[in-house]
N, C-alpha and C positions, 0 to 999 in steps of 0.2 A: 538447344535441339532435343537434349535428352529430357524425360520426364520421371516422373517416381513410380515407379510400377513393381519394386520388390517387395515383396509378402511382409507384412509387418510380424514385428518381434513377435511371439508370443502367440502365434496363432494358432492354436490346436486343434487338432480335430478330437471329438468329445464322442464316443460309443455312447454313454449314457446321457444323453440331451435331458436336461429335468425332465421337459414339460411337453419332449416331443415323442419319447419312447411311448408307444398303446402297448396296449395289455392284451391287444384280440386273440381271440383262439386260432381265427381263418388265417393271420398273416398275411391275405390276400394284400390288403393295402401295402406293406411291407415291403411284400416281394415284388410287388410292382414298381417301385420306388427303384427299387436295383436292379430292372432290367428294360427301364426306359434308356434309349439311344442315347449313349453318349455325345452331345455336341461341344466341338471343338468351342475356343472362347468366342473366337469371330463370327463363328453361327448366332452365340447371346449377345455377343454386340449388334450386331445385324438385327437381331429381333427384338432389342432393346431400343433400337434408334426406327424404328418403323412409326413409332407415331410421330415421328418430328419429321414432315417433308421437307425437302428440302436438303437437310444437312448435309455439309461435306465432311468426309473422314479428315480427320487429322492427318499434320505432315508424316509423325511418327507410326500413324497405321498406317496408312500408305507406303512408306519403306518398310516394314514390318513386313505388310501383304506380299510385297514384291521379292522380299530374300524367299519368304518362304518359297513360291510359286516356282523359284529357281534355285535350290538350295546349292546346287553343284556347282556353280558361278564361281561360289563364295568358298575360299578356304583358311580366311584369317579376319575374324573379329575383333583383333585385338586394338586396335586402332578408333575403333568407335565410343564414344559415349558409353561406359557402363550399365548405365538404365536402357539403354538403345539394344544393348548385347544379350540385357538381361530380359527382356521383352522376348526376342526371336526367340532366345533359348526354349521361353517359357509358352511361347506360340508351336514349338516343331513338338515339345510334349504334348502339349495338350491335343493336338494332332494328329498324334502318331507319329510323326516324319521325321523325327533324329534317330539316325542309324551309330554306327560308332565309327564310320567314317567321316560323316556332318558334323559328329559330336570335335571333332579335330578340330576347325573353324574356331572353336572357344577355350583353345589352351591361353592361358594368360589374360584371360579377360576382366579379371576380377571379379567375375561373379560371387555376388551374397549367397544366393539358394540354389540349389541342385536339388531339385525334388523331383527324385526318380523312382518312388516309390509305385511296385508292382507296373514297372514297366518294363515289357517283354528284351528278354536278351542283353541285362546288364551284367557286364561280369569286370573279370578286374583289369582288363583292358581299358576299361572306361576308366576308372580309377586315377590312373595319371594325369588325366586332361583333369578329373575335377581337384583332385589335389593341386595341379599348378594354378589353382584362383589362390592359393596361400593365404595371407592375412586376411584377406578382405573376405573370404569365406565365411558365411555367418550360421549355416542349415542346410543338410545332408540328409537324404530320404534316399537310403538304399534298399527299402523292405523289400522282402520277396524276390529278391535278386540272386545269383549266383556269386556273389563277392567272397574268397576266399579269407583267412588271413593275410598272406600277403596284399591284398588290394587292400584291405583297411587301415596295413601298416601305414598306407600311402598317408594319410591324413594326420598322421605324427605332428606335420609341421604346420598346419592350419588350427593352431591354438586358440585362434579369437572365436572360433564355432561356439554357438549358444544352443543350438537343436542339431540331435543327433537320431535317427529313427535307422534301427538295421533288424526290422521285426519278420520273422521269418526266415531269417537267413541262416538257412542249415548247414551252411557250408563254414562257417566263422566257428571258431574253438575255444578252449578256456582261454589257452595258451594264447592265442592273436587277441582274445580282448582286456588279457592282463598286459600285453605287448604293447597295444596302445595305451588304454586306461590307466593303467599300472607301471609307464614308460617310465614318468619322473621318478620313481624310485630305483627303477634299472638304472638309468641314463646316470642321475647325480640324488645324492642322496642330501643334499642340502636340506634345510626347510624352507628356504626361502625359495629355492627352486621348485620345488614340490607345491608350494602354494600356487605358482605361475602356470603349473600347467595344467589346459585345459578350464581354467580358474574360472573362464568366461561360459562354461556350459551350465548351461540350467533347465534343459530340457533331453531327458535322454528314454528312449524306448527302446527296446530287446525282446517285444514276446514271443514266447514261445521259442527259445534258442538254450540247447543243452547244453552251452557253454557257460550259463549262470548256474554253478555251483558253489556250494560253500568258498571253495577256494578261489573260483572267479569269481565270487565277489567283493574277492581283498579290492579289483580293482575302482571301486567306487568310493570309498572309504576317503581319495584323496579329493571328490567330487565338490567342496564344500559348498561350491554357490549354487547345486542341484535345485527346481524348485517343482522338477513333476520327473518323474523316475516309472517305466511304466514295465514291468516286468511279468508281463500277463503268461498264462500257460507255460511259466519257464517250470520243468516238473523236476530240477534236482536242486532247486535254491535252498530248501530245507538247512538250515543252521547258518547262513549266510548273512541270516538280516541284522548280525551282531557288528557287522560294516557299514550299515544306513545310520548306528546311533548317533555319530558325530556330525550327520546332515541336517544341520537345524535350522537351515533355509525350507527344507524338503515342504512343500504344502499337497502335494497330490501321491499318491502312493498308489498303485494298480498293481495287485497280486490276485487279481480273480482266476479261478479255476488253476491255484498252484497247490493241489491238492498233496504237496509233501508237507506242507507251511500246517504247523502245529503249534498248543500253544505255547509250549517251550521257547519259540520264536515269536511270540508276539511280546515277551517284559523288553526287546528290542524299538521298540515302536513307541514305550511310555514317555521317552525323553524327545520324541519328534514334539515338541507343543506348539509349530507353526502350523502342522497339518491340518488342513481344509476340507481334504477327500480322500476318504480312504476305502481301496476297493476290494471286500476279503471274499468274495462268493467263490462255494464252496470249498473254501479250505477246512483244513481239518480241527477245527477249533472249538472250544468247547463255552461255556461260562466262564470257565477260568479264565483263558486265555481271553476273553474281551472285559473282564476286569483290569488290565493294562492299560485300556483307552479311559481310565475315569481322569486321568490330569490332561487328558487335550479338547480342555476347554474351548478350542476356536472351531473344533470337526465343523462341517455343514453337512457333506455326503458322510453317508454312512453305509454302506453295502455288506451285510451278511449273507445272504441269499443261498441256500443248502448248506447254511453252517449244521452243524450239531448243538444248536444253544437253543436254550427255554426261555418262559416269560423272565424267567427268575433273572437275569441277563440286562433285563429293562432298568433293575434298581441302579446301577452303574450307567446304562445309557441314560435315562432322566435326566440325570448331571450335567450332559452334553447339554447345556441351554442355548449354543448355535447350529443346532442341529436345523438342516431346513428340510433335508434327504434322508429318510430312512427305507431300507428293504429290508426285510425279515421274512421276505418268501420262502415260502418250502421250510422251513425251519419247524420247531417242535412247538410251537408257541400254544400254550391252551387260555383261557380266561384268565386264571388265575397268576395273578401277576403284571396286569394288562395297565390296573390302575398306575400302575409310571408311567404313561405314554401320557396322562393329564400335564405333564410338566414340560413337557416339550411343545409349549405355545407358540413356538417361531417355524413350527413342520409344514411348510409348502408340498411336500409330495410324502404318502405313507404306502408302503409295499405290506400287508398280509397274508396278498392272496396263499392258498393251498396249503394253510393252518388247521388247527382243529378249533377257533375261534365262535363264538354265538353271540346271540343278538346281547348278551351281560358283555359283551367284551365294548361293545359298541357305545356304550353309555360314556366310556373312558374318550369319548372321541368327541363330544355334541360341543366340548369348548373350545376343540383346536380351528380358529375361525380364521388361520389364515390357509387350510388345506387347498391346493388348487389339484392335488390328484388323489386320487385312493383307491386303490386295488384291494377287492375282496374276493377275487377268485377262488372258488373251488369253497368257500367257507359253510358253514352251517350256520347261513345268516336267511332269517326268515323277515316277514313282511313288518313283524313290532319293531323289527331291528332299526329299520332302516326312519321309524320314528325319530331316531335319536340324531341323526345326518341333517334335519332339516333346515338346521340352522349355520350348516357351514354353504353358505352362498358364494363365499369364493371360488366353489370348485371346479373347476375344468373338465376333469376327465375322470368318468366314477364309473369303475371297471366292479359288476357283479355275474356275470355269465356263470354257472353251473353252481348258483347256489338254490335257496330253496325261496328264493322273492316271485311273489307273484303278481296278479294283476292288481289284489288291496294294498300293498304295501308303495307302489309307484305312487298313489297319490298323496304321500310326505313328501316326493320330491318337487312336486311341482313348481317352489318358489326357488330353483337352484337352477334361475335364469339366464346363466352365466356358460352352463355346458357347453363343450366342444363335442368330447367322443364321450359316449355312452353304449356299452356293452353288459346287453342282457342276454347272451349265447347260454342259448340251456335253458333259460328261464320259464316260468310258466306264464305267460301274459298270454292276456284275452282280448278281442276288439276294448272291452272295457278300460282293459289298462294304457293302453293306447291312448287316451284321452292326457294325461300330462305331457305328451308328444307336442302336443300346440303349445308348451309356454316356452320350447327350447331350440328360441329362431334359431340362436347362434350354433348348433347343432353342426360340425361338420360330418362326424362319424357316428353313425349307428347300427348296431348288430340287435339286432330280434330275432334269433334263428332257434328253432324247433318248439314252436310256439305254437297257440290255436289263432292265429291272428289269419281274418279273411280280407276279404276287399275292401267292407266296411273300417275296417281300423284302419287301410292303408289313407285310407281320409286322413286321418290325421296327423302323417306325413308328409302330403300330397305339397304343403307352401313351405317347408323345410329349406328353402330356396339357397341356404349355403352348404349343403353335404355333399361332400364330395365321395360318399365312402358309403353304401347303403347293402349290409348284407341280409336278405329277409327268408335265407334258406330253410329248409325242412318245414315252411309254412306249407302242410299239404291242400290246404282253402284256397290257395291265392291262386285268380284267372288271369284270364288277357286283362282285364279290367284292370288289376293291377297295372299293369305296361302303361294303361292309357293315364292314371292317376300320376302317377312318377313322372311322365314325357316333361313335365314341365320344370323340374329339380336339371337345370341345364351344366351346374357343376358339378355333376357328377362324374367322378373318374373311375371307378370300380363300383360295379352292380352285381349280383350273386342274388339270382332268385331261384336257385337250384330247389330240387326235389317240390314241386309245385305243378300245377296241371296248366302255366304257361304252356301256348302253343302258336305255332305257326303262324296263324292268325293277328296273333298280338305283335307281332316284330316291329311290324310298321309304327307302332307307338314311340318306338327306342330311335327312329328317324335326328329329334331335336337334340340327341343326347352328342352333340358333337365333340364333346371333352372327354367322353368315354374310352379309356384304354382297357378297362380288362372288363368282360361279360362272363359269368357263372350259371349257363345253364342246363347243367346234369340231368337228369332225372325228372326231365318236362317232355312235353311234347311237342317237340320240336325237331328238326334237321339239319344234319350239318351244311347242306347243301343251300337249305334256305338262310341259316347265318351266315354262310360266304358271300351269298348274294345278297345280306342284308349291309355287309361288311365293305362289301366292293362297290355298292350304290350307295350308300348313306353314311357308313363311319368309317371311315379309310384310317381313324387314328389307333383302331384298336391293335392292340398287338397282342391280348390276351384272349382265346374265345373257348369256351368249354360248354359240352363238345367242340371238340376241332372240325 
C-alpha cells in the first residue's frame, strides 16, 4: 500500500546554482521567481497529469487527498505504512494545514524528514512530536523557527539524522548547540562513544546564528562524517575554524558574508583536501589567507566575491586544476597577474564583474573553451576586447552590462550560438549592433537597456521565439511598433520596455503574450487604467504591472 515518497539522501538546496544564477542589473526576472504563487504539491500534480486524459489518481493519493480535506477525524498516524504517514505529513506542509495540534497525529510515526523549514509558528512545542520518530529520523529543517535550546535538546536521541538545517534560528545559544552537538563529551567521555554520536550526520546548516563562536564551535569538532557544513552570516565564528581541521570528509564549506573570518583562520582550511566548494564572499581575507587553499587540489567552486585579494592571488589559484567555479567579483583584481587564469582549463563559470580589468586581461581568456558563463560587469572592457571571446562557443551566459562594448565590438560574438542570457545593460548598441541578435535562437534572456536601439533593431528580436525575459528599457526610440514586433515571442514572462514613447495604442499587441507575469512600463505613455483593463481582458496571469 505504502509507496517511496521520502526525500532522498542528500538533497540540498544550492543558493549558488552554477549555471542558473544571472548577473542582471534589473533582477526583475529574479524577483519574479520569488513572488510567483506558491502551489501546493497537488496543484503540480494536477497540472502535471492534465495531458493524460483519462487518468485515475492513485489508491495512495486518493487517502492522502481524503486525510487532508479532514484532518480533524485523524489523531493517530501511527498505525499506517510509514511512506503513507510520510506523504500526509509532507502534503499538510506543503499546504499549509499542519497546525501543532494536527502535528499530534504523527507522534511515533517514524517519520525520516521533518522539513519545517520557514514555517509559520514552530516552536518547541513541536519539538516532542518530531523527536519521538527517534531512530528512524533521518532530516530536520527547523530554519526560521522559534525553537529554543531546550527544543533542540529534544533531538539528543535521534542519532541516525544525516541533515540538520536550524538556519535563522535566533533563539538557540552557544550553550544548547554545545548541549546537543557537543553532548558525547558531556554525557561519556569514551572515544568509542564519542565517535557514535551523531556519527551519521553529514549535512548540517546554522546560518546566521550567534551561537557559532569560537567556543561553540568546539561542538563540531566531534562531527567526522560532516560532508557540507553551511555556516553563512554566522558573524562571531572568528577563530573557531581550528574545530573543522579534523573534518576530512568536509567537501562544501559555506562561510559567505562572515566578515569576522580572517586570514588567521583560513591555515584551518589547508588540511580539509576533500573540499569541493568553498564559499568565502566577503570575508576579511586577504592573499595571504588564500594561499592556504594551494594543497586542495579537488576545490571546483571557489567563491571570493568582496574579498580583499588582488590578481596576485591567481598564482596560488592556477594550481587548483579542478576548479570549474571561480568569482573574484568586486575584488581588486587589475590586468596584471590575470595570465594565471590560462591554466584553469576545466573553468565552466568565471565571475570578474566590477574589477578594474581591460580588454589585455581578456586575451588570458580566448583558451578557456569550456567557459559556459562569464561576467564582466562593470569592467573596462571595450569592443577589441571582446575579439578575444570568440572562440569560447561553449558559453551560455555572457554578462557585460555597464562596460564600454558597443555596437562594433558584438559582431565577434556572433558564432557564440549556444547563448541563453545575454546582458548588455548600460551598453551602447545601435539598430547596427543588433544584427548578431539573429544568430542567438537559443536566447532566453536579454537585457539592451539605455541603448540607441529603435524599432528597426527590434527586427532582429522580433523570432527570438524562446525568451522568456526581454528587458528593452531607457530605449527612448522604441514605439507602439515595438509592442507589435515582440506579440509573437509567446514565452515571454517578464517584459520591461520602460522609459520609451510606448503608448496606449500599442497595448493591444501584448494580447498573445499569455505567459506574461510581470510588465515594466514606467515612463511611457501610457495608463494605469488602460493596463488594468488590458490586464483584466487579455493577461489575467500577470501579477506584476508597472505602473500599477
Amino acid at each position: 500500500m505504502g509507496s517511496a515518497c521520502s526525500r532522498k539522501r542528500g538533497q540540498l538546496v544550492h543558493e549558488d546554482d552554477l549555471y542558473g544564477a544571472r548577473f542582471s542589473k534589473s533582477g526583475s526576472f529574479k524577483w519574479l521567481l520569488h513572488t510567483l504563487p506558491r502551489s501546493n504539491s497537488a496543484d503540480v500534480h494536477r497540472r502535471a497529469q492534465e495531458g493524460t486524459p483519462g487518468r485515475c489518481p492513485s489508491l495512495v493519493e486518493l487517502c492522502v487527498a481524503k486525510v487532508r480535506e479532514d484532518m480533524s477525524s485523524y489523531s493517530d498516524f501511527s498505525l499506517l505504512p510509514r511512506d503513507l504517514s510520510q506523504q500526509i505529513f509532507n502534503e499538510l506542509v506543503e499546504c499549509g494545514g499542519l497546525t501543532e495540534a494536527s502535528l499530534g497525529a504523527f507522534r511515533d510515526c517514524d517519520l525520516q524528514d521533518i522539513c519545517l523549514g520557514e514555517y509559520p509558528g514552530v516552536t518547541d512545542a513541536w519539538m516532542e512530536v518530531v523527536a519521538s520518530q527517534g531512530q528512524s529520523l533521518l532530516s530536520v529543517d527547523i530554519s526560521c523557527s522559534d525553537v529554543t535550546d531546550s527544543g533542540l535538546n529534544l533531538l539528543k536521541d535521534c542519532s541516525s539524522m544525516q541533515s540538520l538545517a536550524c538556519d535563522y534560528c535566533d533563539q538557540i545559544s552557544e550553550h544548547g548547540l554545545k548541549t546537543l552537538l557537543g553532548q558525547c563529551y558531556a554525557d561519556n567521555t569514551t572515544a568509542e562513544f564519542a565517535a557514535s554520536c551523531f556519527s551519521n550526520l553529514t549535512s548540517l546548516s546554522i546560518k546566521k546564528c550567534a551561537a557559532v563562536t569560537a567556543e561553540g564551535a568546539k561542538a563540531f569538532a566531534n562531527l567526522v562524517n560532516l560532508v557540507n557544513l553551511d555556516l553563512e552570516r554566522c558573524p562571531k565564528i572568528h577563530g573557531g575554524l581550528v574545530h573543522l581541521k579534523g573534518l576530512r570528509k568536509l567537501e562544501k564549506l559555506n562561510l559567505r558574508y562572515c566578515n569576522c573570518i580572517t586570514d588567521s583562520d583560513m591555515k584551518y582550511l589547508s588540511d580539509l583536501t576533500n573540499l569541493r566548494e568553498l564559499q568565502l564572499s566577503s570575508c576579511r581575507i586577504s592573499d595571504f589567507g588564500v594561499s592556504y587553499l594551494r594543497g586542495l587540489h579537488k576545490l571546483a567552486h571557489l567563491n571570493l566575491e568582496g574579498c580583499a585579494v588582488t590578481a596576485a592571488c591567481l598564482e596560488v589559484i592556477s594550481g587548483l586544476a579542478s576548479l570549474i567555479l571561480l568569482n573574484l567579483s568586486r575584488c581588486g583584481i587589475c590586468d596584471e597577474g590575470c595570465e594565471n587564469l590560462e591554466d584553469l582549463v576545466k573553468l565552466k563559470a568565471l565571475n570578474l564583474g566590477f574589477n578594474h580589468i581591460t580588454d589585455a586581461c581578456l586575451i588570458h581568456l580566448k583558451d578557456l573553451i569550456n567557459l559556459e558563463c562569464l561576467n564582466l560587469d562593470s569592467c573596462k572592457i571595450g569592443d577589441e576586447g571582446l575579439f578575444h571571446l570568440k572562440g569560447l562557443v561553449q558559453l551560455k551566459n555572457l554578462e557585460l552590462s555597464d562596460t564600454e562594448v558597443g555596437s562594433n565590438g558584438l559582431r565577434h560574438l556572433s558564432g557564440l550560438t549556444g547563448l541563453t542570457h545575454l546582458d548588455l545593460f548600460g551598453a551602447r548598441i545601435t539598430d547596427a549592433g543588433t544584427n548578431c541578435f539573429r544568430f542567438f535562437k537559443n536566447l532566453q534572456s536579454l537585457e539592451v537597456c539605455g541603448g540607441s536601439i529603435t524599432d528597426a533593431g527590434v527586427k532582429n528580436i522580433k523570432d527570438l521565439k524562446a525568451l522568456t525575459l526581454l528587458n528593452l528599457s531607457q530605449n527612448g526610440n522604441l514605439t507602439d511598433k515595438t509592442l507589435e514586433l515582440i506579440s509573437g515571442l509567446t514565452a515571454l514572462v517578464s517584459l520591461n520596455v520602460s522609459n520609451s514613447r510606448v503608448s496606449n495604442s500599442g497595448l493591444h499587441h501584448l494580447t498573445p503574450l499569455q505567459n506574461l507575469r510581470s510588465l515594466s512600463l514606467e515612463s511611457c505613455r501610457v495608463t494605469p487604467a488602460e493596463i488594468k483593463k488590458l490586464r483584466l481582458a487579455a493577461l489575467p496571469n500577470l501579477i506584476s504591472v508597472r505602473p500599477e
